[in-house]
Structures are given as structure tokens and as C-alpha cells.
C-alpha positions as CSV (number, residue, x, y, z in Angstrom):
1,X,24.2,-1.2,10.4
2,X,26.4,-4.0,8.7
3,X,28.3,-4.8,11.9
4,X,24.3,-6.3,13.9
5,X,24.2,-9.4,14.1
6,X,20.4,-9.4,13.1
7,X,21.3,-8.0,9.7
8,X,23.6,-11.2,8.7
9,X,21.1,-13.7,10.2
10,X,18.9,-11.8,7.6
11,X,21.2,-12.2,5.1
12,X,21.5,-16.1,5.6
13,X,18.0,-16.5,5.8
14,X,17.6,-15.0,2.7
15,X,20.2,-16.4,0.7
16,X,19.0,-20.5,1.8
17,X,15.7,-19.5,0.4
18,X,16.7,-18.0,-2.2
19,X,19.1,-20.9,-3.0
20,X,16.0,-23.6,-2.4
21,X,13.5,-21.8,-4.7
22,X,16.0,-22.1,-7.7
23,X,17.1,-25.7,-7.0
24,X,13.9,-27.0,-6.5
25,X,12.8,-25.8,-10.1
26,X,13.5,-26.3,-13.6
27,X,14.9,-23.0,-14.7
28,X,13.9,-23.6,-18.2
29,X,10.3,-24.1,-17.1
30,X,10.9,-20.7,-15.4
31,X,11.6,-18.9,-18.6
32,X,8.6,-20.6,-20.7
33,X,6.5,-19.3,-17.7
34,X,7.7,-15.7,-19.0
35,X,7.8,-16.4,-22.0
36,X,4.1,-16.9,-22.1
37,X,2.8,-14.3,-19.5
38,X,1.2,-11.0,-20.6
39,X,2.9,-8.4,-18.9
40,X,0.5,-6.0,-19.9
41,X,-1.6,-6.8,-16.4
42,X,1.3,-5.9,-14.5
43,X,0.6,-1.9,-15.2
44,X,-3.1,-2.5,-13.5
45,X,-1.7,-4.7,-10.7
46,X,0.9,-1.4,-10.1
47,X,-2.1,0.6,-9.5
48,X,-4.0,-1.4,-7.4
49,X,-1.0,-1.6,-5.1
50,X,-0.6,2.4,-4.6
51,X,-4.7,2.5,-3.8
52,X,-4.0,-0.2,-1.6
53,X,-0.9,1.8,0.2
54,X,-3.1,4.9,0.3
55,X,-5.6,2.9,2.4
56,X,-2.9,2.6,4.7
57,X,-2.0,5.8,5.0
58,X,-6.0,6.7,5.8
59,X,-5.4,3.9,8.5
60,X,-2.3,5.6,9.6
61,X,-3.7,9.4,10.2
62,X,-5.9,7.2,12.8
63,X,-3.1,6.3,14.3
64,X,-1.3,9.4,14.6
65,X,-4.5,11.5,16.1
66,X,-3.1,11.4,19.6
67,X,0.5,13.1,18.5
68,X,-0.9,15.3,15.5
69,X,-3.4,15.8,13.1
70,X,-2.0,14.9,9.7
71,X,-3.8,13.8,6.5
72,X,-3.5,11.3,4.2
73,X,-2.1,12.9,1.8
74,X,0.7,14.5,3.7
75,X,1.4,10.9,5.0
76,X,1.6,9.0,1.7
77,X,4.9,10.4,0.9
78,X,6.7,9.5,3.8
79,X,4.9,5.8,3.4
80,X,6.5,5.4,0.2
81,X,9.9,6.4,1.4
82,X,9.5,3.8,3.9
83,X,8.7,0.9,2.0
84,X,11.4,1.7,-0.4
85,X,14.0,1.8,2.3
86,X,12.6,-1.1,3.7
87,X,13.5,-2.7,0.1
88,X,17.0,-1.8,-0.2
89,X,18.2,-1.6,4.0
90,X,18.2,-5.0,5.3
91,X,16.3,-6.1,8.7
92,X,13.1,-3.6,8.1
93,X,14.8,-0.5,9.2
94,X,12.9,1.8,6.4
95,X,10.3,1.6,9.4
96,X,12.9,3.8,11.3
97,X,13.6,5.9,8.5
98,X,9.9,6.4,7.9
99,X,9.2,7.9,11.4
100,X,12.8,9.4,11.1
101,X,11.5,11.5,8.1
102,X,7.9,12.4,9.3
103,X,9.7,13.4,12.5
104,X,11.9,16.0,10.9
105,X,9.3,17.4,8.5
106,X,6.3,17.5,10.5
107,X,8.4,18.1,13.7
108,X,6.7,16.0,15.5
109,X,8.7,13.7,18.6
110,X,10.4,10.6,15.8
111,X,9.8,8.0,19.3
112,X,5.9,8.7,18.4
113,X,5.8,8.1,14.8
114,X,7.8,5.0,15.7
115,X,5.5,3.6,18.1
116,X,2.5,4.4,15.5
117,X,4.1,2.3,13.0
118,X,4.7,-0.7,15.6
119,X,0.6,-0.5,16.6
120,X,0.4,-0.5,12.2
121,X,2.4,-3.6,11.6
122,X,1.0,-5.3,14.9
123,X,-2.6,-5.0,13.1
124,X,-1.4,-6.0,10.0
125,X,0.0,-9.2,11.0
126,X,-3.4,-9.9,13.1
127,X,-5.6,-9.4,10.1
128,X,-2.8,-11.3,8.3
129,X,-3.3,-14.1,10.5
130,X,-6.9,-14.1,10.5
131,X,-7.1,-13.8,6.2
132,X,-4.7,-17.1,7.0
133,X,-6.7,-19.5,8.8
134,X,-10.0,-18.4,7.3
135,X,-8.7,-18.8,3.8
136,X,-6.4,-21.8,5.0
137,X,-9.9,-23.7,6.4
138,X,-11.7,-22.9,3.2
139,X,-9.1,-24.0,0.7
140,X,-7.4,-26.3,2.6
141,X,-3.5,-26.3,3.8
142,X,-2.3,-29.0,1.7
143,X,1.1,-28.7,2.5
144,X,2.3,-28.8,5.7
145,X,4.8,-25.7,5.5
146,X,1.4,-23.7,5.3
147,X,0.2,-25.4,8.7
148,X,3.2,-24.5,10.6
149,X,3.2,-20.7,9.4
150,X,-0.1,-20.3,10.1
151,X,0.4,-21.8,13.7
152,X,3.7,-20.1,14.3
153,X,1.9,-16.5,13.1
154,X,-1.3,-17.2,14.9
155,X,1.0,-17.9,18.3
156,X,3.2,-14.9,17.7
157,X,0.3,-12.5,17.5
158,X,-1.8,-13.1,20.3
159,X,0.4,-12.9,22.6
160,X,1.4,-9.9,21.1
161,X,-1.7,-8.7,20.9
162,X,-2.0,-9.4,25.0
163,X,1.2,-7.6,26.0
164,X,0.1,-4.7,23.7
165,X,-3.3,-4.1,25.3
166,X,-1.8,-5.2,29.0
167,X,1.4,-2.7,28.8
168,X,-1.2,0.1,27.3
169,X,-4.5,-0.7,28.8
170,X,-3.4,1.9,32.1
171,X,-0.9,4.6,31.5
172,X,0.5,4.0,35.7
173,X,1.5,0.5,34.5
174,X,3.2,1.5,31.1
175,X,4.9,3.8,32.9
176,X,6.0,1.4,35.2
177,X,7.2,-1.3,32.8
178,X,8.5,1.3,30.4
179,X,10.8,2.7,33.4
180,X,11.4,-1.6,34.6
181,X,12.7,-2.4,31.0
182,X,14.9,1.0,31.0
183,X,16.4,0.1,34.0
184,X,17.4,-4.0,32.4
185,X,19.0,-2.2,29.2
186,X,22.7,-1.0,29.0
187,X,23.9,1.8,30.1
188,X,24.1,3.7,26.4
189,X,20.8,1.9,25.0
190,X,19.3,4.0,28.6
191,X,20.9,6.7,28.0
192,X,19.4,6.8,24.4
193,X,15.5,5.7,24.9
194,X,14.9,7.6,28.4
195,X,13.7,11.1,26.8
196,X,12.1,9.3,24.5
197,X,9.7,7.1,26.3
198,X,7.2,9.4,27.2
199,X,6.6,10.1,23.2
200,X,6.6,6.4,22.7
201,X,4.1,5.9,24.9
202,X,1.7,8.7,23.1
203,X,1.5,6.8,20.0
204,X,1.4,3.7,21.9
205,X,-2.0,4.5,22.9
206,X,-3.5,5.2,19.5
207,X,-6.2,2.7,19.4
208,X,-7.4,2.8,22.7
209,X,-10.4,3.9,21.7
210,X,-13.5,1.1,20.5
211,X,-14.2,3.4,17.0
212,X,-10.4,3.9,16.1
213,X,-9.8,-0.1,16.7
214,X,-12.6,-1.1,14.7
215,X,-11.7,1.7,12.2
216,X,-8.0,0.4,12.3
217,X,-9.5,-3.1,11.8
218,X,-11.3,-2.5,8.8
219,X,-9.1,-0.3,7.3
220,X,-6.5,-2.8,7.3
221,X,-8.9,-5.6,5.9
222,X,-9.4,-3.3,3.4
223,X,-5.7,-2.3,2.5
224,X,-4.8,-6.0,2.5
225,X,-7.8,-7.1,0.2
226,X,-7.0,-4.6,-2.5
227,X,-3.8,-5.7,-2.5
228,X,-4.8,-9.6,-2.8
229,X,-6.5,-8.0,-6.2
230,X,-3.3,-6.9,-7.3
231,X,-2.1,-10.4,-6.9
232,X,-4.9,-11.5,-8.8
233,X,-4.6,-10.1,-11.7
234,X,-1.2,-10.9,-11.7
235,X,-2.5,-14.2,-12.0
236,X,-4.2,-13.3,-15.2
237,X,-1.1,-12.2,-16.4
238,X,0.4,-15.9,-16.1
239,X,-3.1,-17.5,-16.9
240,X,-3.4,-19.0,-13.6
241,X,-6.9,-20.3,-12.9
242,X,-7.2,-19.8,-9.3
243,X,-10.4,-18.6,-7.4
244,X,-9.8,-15.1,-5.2
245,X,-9.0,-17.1,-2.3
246,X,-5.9,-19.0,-3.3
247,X,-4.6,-15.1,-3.9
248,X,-5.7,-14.3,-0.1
249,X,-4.4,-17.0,0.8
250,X,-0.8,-16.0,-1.2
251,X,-1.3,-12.5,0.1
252,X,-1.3,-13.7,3.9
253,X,1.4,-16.4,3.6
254,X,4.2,-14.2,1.7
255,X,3.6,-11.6,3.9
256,X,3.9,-13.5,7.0
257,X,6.7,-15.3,6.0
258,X,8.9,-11.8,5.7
259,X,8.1,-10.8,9.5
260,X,11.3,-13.3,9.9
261,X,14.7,-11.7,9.8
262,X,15.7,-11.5,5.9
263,X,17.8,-8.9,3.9
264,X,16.3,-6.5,1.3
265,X,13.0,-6.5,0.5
266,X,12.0,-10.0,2.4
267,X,13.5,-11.9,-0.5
268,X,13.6,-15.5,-0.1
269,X,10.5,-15.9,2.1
270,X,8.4,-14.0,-0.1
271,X,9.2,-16.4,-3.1
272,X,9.3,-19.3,-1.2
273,X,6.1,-18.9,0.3
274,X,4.1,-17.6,-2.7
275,X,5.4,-20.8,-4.9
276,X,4.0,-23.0,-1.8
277,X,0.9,-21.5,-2.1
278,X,0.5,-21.5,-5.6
279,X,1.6,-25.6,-6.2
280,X,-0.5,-26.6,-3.7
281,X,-3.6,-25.1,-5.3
282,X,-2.1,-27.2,-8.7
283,X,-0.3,-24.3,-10.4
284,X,3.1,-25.9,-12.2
285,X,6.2,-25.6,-10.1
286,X,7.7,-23.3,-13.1
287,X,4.7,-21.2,-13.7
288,X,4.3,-20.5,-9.7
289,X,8.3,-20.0,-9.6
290,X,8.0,-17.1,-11.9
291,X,4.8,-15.8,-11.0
292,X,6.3,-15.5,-7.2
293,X,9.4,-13.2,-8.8
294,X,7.1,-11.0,-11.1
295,X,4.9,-10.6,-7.9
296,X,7.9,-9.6,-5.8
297,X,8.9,-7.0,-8.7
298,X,5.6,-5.3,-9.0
299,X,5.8,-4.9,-5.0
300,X,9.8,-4.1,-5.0
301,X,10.3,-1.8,-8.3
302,X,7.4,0.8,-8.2
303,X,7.6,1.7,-4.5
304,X,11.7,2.1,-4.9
305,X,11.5,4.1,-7.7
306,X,9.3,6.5,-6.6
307,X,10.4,6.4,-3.1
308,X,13.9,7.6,-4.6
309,X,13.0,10.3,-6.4
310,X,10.5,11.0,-3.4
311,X,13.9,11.6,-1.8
312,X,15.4,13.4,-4.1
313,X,12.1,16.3,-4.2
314,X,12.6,16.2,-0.8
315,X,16.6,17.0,-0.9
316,X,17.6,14.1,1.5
317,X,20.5,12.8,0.8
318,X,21.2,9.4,0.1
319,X,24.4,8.8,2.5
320,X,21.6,9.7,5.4
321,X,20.2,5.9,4.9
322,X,23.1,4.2,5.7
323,X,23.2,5.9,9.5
324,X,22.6,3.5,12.4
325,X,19.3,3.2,13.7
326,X,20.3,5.4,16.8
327,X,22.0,8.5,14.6
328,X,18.4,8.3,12.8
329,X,15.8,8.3,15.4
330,X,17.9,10.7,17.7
331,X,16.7,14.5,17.5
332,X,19.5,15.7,18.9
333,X,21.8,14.3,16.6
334,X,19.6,14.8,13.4
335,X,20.8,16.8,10.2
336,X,18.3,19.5,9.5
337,X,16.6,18.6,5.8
338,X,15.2,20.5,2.9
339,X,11.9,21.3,3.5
């Protein structure tokens, strides 16, 4: 995992952020900003989060309809386990360990729980993008960091959004570029994905249908508006006197700005981008510094915690996060777990 190449460009990325957001503020104005905020909203703002990752996970048993029929609720735990892998693995690779756990407790092919979390995070940066430039027009993007991530976002998801609904739109042609791009990889990566691309392909199609894409849609404007109120009333927390939008706005921008490669958690660009968003709507360069790390916390601590004991009910070990990619998605090299 250590030895990709991805994972220390991550790692970089990460740390010069990191290293910007702290030179470019008065540390001391930092700690007044805590000093002074009422950490009391920060319970509420937990629980808004979990409704808004249960929404997802209403989205996600849409997603999953064409490879099996599992409910929310049976899906919420392995969500959690995700996102909290995602927080401490660098390079997003709790996505793999996510389908890598609903695979081997739902026995179900891992290739298609991967593809129906690609189609997830492929609609959540479109409404992403679109919360962007509709907030962006209405408040203004004052600085021009804003402009260029909402251009560089907007450009990055159509045409992703136009491969996605060209590869899928006719299964002869998926097939067809599915068995092209096999053909281009090495020898081992071929070796690896062939008996998998058929199951790949299943969950690849999970929103061909007009009333699961507006469903998905929705559902996903949804999730990502309940979460905006958790950012909200974070706000309160550090008396900031923004409107709703400025927190969309936030929502959109931090969350686009951790698609790029970072390390754990998307720390760095998170920060970075929620402090833009905030001192361009007026908010002191201290108070939006620590507003942007007690925002990352709230996101970062509750969904680790109880993603790691969410392990332990489940008797996974540990040591099984730190396999490659490969060793994880493979069935025929997976560890049987506790069930």
C-alpha cells in the first residue's frame, strides 16, 4: 500500500496544505477562536451527520437492486466501516474495504459492490458540482481559488458523466471496451480483473433506469443538504453569521477539494478549502481556521470511532486493513470472517 506512488503524492499534497493553512494564520487567533466557541453544538451537528449518512445508504440499496436486494439498515454498517477506513488508509481505499466487507458478509461478487460505490461517488461529485456553481452564482466566488475549483470539478464530471452513460448505455459495447481495456493492462493486473468484469459491469448499470436516476439524484441532494446543516450549526457553535448558503457553498468546496490525491481523511484540502470559503464571505482568518479543523473533527472522529468498534462486533481483524487493494478485493484470496 505504502510502496504506490499515488499514496506519497497524497501524502505531499496533504502535508503543503496542511503547512499553508498554519502559516497563513495567526495561531494565537486560532486558540481565541476556541476559546470562545460553544462546543455544545457539536453533539447536534454529530447527529445530523449520521441521518445524513443513512440517507446514503437509502441511496445505496438503489444502487445495489441489480446485484441484491439489501436494506438500509443492513448497509449502514458497512458505510460506516468505509468512511472510517477511508480516514485512517491514505488514497480513499476504505471504498475498497467497504465493498470488500459487504462482499464477504452478504456474499455477494466484491467487483459489484465496487462498481456501485464508483456510480455513488460519481453522483455525488455531480450534485457536488451543481450545489457549487448554483451557490457560487448566488453568493459570489470572491476569490479566485473558488473559480478554478468549480471549473476544474464542473470539467472533471461531465465528461465523466459522458463516458459513464456511453460505456453503460449498451451492454455489447461495455463488453467490448471492458475486454479492449483488459487487453492494454499488464499481464498480472489481467489476470486479476478478467473474472471479475462481468460483476463489475452488474453494478455498473444500476441507474439505468429514469426512476432509480432521479431517485439517486434526489437522494443525494438530500444526503448532501442535511449534511450542509451539520455545518451550520457548527457555525453557531463559533458565532458565525453566515446565511445557509455560504455553508452549501463550504459543503461543496471541501468536499471537492478531497477528490484530489491526499492522505488520511482528505486533510489539507478540506481545511484549506473551508477557510477560503469562510474568509471570503468576511469570517476572520482565525475564527474560519478553527472552525475548518472542528468541522473536520466532527466528520473524522465519530465515523472512526464507531467504524472501529463496528469492526471489532464484527471480529475483523485490524491487520486485514493494511492488505493491498488486490489481496482485499480478490475472493479467492479472501480470509473467511466472523459472521
Amino acid at each position: 500500500m505504502f510502496r504506490s506512488l499515488r499514496v506519497w503524492i497524497g501524502f505531499v499534497f496533504s502535508a503543503v496544505l496542511v503547512g499553508l493553512f498554519f502559516t497563513l494564520v495567526d495561531l494565537s487567533d486560532v486558540w481565541n477562536a476556541f476559546k470562545e466557541a460553544n462546543f455544545l453544538f457539536m453533539l447536534p451537528a454529530v447527529v445530523i451527520l449520521f441521518i445524513s449518512l443513512w440517507i446514503r445508504c437509502v441511496r445505496w440499496t438503489l444502487l445495489m437492486r441489480p446485484v441484491a436486494a439489501i436494506s438500509a439498515t443492513r448497509l449502514f454498517p458497512y458505510a460506516i466501516i468505509g468512511y472510517m477506513a477511508n480516514n485512517l488508509l491514505p488514497a480513499r481505499i476504505g471504498e475498497l474495504v467497504r465493498a470488500w466487507i459487504l462482499g464477504e458478509r452478504e456474499r455477494i461478487p466484491k467487483a459489484s459492490a465496487i462498481a456501485t460505490i464508483a456510480v455513488e461517488r460519481l453522483f455525488d461529485g455531480g450534485v457536488l458540482v451543481v450545489m457549487f456553481v448554483i451557490t457560487g452564482l448566488f453568493i459570489g466566488f470572491e476569490d479566485g481559488a473558488l473559480r478554478i475549483i468549480g471549473i476544474a470539478s464542473a470539467i472533471l464530471f461531465a465528461v465523466a458523466f459522458i463516458f459513464f452513460y456511453w460505456f453503460t448505455s449498451s451492454p455489447t459495447r461495455s463488453r467490448r471496451v471492458a475486454a479492449w481495456f483488459l487487453w492494454k493492462l499488464p499481464r498480472r493486473a489481467r489476470f486479476f480483473l478478467a473474472p471479475h468484469a462481468s460483476a463489475l459491469l452488474i453494478g455498473f448499470r444500476s441507474v439505468h433506469n429514469s426512476s432509480t436516476f432521479l431517485a439517486v439524484v434526489l437522494l443525494s441532494a438530500i444526503a448532501w443538504t442535511v449534511e450542509a446543516s451539520a455545518y451550520a450549526v457548527i457555525g453557531v457553535g463559533f458565532k458565525i453569521d453566515l446565511g445557509f448558503g455560504h455553508f452549501l457553498l463550504l459543503l461543496s468546496a471541501a468536499n471537492l477539494a478531497i477528490i484530489l490525491p491526499t492522505f488520511f481523511g482528505g486533510t489539507g484540502p478540506f481545511e484549506w478549502a473551508a477557510r477560503l470559503v469562510l474568509t471570503s464571505g468576511g469570517i476572520a482568518s482565525g475564527v474560519a481556521s478553527a472552525y475548518a479543523l472542528v468541522a473536520h473533527a466532527v466528520i473524522f472522529i465519530p465515523t472512526t470511532v464507531v467504524g472501529l468498534l463496528l469492526m471489532w462486533i464484527f471480529g475483523i481483524p485490524l491487520a486485514r486493513l493494511r492488505e493491498s487493494p488486490i489481496e482485499l478485493v480478490d475472493s479467492s484470496k479472501s480470509k473467511s470472517v466472523s459472521l
